[in-house]
C-alpha positions as CSV (number, residue, x, y, z in Angstrom):
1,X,97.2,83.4,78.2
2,X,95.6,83.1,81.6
3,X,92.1,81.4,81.5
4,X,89.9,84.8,83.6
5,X,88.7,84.4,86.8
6,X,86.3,86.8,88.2
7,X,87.1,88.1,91.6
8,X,85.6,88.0,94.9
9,X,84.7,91.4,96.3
10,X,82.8,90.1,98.9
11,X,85.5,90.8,101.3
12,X,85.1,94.5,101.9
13,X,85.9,96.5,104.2
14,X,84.9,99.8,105.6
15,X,87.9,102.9,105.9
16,X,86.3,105.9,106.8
17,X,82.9,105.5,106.0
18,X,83.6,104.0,102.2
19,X,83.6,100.3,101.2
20,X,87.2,99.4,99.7
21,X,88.4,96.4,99.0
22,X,92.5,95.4,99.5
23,X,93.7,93.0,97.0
24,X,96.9,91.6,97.1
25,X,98.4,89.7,94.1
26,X,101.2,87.7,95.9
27,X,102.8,86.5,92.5
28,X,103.2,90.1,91.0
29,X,103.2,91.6,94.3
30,X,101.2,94.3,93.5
31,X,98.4,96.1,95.9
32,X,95.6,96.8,94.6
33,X,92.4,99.2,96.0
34,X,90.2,100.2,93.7
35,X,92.0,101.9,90.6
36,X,95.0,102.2,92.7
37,X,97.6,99.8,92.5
38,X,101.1,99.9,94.0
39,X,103.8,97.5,93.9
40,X,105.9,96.0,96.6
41,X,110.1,94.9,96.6
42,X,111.2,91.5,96.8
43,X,111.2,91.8,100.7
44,X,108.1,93.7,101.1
45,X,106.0,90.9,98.7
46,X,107.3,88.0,100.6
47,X,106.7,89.6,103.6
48,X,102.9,90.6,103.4
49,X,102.0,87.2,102.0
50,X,103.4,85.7,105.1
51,X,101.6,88.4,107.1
52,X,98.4,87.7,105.1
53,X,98.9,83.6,105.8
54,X,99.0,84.3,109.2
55,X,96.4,87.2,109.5
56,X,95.1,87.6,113.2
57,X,98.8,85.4,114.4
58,X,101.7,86.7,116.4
59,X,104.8,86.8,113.1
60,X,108.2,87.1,115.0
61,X,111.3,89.2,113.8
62,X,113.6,86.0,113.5
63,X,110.9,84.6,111.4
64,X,109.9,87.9,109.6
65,X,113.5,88.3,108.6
66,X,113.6,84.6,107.6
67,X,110.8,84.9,105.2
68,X,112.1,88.2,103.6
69,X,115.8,87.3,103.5
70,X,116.1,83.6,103.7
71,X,119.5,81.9,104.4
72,X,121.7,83.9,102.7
73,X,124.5,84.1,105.2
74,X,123.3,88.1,105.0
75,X,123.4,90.2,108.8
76,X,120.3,92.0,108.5
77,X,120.2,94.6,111.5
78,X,117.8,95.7,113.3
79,X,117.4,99.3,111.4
80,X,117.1,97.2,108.5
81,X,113.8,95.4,109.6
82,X,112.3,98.9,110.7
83,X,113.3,100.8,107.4
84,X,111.0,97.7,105.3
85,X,108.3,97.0,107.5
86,X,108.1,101.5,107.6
87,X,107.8,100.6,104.0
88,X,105.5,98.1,104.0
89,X,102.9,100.1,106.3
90,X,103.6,103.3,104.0
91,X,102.3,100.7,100.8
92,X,99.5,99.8,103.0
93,X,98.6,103.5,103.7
94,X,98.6,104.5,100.0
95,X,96.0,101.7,99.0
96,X,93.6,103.0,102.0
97,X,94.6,100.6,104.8
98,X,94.1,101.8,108.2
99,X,97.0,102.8,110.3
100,X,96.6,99.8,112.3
101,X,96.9,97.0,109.7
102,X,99.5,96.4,110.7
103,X,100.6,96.2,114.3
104,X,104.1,95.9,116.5
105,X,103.8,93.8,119.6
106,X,107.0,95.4,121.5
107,X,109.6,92.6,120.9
108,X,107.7,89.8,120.5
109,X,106.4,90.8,116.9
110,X,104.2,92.1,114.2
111,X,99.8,90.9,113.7
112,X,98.1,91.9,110.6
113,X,94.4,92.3,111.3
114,X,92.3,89.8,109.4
115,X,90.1,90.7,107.1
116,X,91.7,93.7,105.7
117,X,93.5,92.3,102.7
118,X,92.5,89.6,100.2
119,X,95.5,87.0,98.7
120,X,94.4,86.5,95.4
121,X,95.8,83.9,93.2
122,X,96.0,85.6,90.2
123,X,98.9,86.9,88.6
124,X,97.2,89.3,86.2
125,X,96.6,92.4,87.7
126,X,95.1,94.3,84.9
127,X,92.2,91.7,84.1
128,X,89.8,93.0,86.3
129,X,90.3,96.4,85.0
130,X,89.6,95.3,81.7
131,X,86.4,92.7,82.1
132,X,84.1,94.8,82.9
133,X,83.9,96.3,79.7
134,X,84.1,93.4,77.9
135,X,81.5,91.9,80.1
136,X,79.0,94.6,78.9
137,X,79.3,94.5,75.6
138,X,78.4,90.9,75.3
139,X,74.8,92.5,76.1
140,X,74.3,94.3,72.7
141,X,72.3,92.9,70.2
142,X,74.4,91.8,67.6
143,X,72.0,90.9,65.2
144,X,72.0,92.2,61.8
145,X,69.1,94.9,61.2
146,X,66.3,93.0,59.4
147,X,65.9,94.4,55.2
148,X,62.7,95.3,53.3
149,X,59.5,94.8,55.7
150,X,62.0,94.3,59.1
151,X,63.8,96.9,58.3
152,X,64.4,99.0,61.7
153,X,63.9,102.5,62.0
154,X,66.6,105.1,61.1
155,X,66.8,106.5,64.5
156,X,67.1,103.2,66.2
157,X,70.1,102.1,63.7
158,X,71.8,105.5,64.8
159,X,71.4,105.1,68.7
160,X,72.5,101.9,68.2
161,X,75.6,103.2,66.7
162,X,76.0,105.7,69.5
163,X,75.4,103.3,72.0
164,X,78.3,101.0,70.5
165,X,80.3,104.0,70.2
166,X,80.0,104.8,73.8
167,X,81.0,101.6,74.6
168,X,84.4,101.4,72.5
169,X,84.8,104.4,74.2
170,X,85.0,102.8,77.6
171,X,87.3,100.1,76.4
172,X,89.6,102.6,75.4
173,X,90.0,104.6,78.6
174,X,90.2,101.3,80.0
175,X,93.0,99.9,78.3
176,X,94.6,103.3,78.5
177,X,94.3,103.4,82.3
178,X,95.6,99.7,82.8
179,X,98.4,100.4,80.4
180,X,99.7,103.8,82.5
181,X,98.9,102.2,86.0
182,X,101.4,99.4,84.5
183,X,104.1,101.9,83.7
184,X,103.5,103.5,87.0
185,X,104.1,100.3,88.9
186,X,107.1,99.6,86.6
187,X,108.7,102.7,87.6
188,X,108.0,102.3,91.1
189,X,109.7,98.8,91.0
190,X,113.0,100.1,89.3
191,X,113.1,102.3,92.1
192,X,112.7,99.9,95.0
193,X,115.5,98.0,93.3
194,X,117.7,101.1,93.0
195,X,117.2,102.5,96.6
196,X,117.2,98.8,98.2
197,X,120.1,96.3,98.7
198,X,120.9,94.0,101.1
199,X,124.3,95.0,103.4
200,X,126.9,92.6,104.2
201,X,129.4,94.0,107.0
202,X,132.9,92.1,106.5
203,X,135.3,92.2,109.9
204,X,138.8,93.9,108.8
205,X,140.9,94.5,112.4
206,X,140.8,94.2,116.1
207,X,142.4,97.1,117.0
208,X,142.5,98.8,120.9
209,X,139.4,96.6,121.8
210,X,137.3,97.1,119.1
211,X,136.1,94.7,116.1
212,X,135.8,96.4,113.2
213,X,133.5,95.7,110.3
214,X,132.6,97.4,106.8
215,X,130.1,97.0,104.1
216,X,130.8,95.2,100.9
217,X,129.2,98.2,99.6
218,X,132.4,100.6,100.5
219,X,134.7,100.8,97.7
220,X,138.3,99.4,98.3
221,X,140.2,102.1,97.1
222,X,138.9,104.1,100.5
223,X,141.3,104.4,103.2
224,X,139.9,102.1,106.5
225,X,142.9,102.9,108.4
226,X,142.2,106.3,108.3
227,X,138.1,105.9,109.0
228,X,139.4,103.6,111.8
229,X,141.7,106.4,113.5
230,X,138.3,109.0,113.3
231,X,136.0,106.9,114.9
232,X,138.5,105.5,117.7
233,X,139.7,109.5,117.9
234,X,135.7,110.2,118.1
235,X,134.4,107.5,120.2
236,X,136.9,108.0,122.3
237,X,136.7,111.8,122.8
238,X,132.9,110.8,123.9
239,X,133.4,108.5,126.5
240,X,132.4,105.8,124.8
241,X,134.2,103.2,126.3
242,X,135.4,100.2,124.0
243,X,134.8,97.4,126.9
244,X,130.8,99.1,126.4
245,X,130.4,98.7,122.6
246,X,133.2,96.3,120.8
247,X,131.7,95.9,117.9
248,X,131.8,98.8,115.0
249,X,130.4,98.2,111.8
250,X,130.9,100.8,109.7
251,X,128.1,101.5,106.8
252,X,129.2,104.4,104.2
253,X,132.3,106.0,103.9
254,X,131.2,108.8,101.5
255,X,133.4,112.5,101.0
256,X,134.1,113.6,104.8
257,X,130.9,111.8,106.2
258,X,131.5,108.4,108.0
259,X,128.0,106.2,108.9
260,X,128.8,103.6,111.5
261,X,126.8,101.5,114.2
262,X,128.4,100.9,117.6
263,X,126.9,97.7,119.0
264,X,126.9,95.7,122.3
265,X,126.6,92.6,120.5
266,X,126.3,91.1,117.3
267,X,124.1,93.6,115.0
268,X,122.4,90.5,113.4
269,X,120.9,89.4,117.1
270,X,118.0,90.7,119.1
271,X,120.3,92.1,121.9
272,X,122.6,93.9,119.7
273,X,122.1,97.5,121.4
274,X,123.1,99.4,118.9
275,X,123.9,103.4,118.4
276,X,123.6,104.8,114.9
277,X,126.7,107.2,114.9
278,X,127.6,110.0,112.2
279,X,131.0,111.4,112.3
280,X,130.9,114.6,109.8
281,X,134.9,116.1,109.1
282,X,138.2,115.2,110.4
283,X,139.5,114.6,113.8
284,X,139.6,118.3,115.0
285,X,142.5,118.7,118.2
């Protein structure tokens, strides 16, 4: 068991008119305003407490992405950074963080305002939830009503018992809330991991000038010749010359929908100018 440390809500601060207090337990990676708790994915967690180290400093992408996705040998693209920091500010918003927590500096990077959220040290989210009304009951009298000429009145014995009863009370609804807020959180991270991945783009063919490269996540059985003939057939019909964007890395390959980016450069780099292309049905003549 974890020996109990009591918090420092000292650091307050004020969102629209009312004192609130951001807590973030780094280890769990759980937010927590309040009563309101919310917890981050894998990316999001390592991410913030980066952010939160460096409060009030310039964080780049390349070192954003570093943090969040290590050296893995994974392309993460540009779309990919936007969808989890969108994610990160949408955690922030639901704890009561103002809009501008967290901030985009064009390409340069991201600053998180100082001040705003606590790193606490704690892994145990629930403890503070629970102390308080542990805390007060250490107040009561527990000594044992005196007998014969100490005896204490009949009405104070009974608002004594109401009083403890009240009390019990309180634990309850504590222990209650801290148990559902924990089931909430656990369902919120099972679906983070469900509706998160990382995507690895593998190159196939070079065919008419273009490199072409698909997700691991695309099963094998599909037919990549054929998604290859629909976006040549499309890309061409646009005008979108292959000497402008060589590189194709195509993302889902799902019923009659292809998902595919149509790069400049490498989609892992800065300069990758990409266009986020959805070709919907077959090649129509």
């Amino acid at each position: 068991m974890h020996p109990r440390r009591r918090m420092d809500y000292n650091a307050a601060i004020r969102v629209e008119g009312k004192n609130m207090t951001i807590l973030f337990y780094y280890k769990a990676g759980v937010l927590r305003s309040g009563t309101s708790t919310l917890e981050l994915s894998k990316q999001n967690k390592l991410g913030l407490e980066h952010f939160c180290r460096k409060a009030g400093m310039l964080v780049t992408k390349d070192e954003f992405v570093q943090i969040c996705w290590g050296n893995k040998g994974v392309i993460v693209s540009d779309n990919t950074v936007r969808q989890s920091l969108f994610r990160l500010r949408s955690s922030l918003s639901e704890v009561g963080a103002p809009d501008d927590t967290l901030i985009t500096q064009g390409r340069n990077g991201y600053i998180l305002k100082p001040g705003i959220i606590q790193l606490i040290e704690s892994d145990n989210v629930y403890e503070e939830l629970i102390a308080p009304a542990i805390s007060n009951d250490d107040t009561v009298d527990d000594t044992v009503p005196g007998t014969e000429d100490t005896a204490q009145p009949a009405g104070e014995i009974q608002s004594l018992d109401k009083h403890q009863g009240k009390k019990r009370n309180v634990m309850f609804y504590s222990l209650s809330g801290a148990a559902f807020a924990f089931l909430f959180v656990t369902g919120l991270y099972f679906r983070f991991l469900f509706f998160t991945h990382d995507i690895t783009f593998i190159h196939y063919k070079d065919d008419a000038g273009r490199s072409f490269f698909f997700s691991d996540t695309i099963d094998e059985a599909k037919n990549k010749e054929n998604a290859i003939k629909r976006i040549s057939y499309w890309l061409d019909r646009n005008n979108l010359a292959a000497s402008d964007r060589p590189l194709i890395y195509i993302s889902a390959d799902w019923r009659d929908t292809l998902s595919f980016f149509s790069c400049k450069n490498d989609i892992a780099q800065r300069a990758s100018d990409c266009l986020s292309i959805n070709v919907i049905g077959d090649n129509k003549k």
